[in-house]
C-alpha positions as CSV (number, residue, x, y, z in Angstrom):
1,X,-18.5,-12.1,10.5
2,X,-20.3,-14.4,13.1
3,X,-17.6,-17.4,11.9
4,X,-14.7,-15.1,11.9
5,X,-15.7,-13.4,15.7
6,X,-16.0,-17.5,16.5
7,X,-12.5,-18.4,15.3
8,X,-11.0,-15.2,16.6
9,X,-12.4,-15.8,20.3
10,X,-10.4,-19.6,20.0
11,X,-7.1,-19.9,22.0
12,X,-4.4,-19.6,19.8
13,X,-1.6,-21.9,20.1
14,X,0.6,-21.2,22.7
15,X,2.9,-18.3,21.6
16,X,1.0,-17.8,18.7
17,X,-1.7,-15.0,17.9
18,X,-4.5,-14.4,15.3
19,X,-2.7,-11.2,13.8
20,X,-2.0,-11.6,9.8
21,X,-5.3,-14.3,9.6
22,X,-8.2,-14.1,7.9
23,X,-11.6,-16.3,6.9
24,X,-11.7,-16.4,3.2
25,X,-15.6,-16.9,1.9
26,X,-16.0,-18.7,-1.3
27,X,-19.3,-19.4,-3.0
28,X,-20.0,-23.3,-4.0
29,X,-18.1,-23.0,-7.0
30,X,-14.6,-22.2,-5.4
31,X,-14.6,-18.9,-6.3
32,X,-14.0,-16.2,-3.6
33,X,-16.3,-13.7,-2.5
34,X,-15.0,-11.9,0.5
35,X,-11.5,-12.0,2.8
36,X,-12.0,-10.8,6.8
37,X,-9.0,-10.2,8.2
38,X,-9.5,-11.5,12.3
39,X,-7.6,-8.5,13.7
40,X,-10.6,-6.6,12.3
41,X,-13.5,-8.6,13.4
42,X,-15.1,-6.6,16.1
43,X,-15.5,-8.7,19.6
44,X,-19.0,-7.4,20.6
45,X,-22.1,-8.6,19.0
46,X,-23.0,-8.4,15.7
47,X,-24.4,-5.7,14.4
48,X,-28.1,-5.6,12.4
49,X,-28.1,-5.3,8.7
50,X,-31.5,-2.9,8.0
């Protein structure tokens, strides 16, 4: 989440927005483990894991 929030606080090119982009995670063999779509990353600060 911490890289998504990252990329999603970037500028976006001019006209452009992050809606419809998303961080795909992949473990070190290729395959994937997770999609985040950006328009759902939450701007505030993460929040703890217990």
């Amino acid at each position: 989440m911490k890289f998504a929030r990252e990329v999603k606080t970037q500028k976006p090119a001019p006209g452009q927005t992050w809606n419809g982009w998303f961080v795909r995670i992949m473990d070190q063999h290729g395959k994937e483990i997770d999609t985040v779509p950006l328009d759902a990353v939450p701007d505030g600060p993460e929040v703890p894991v217990p």
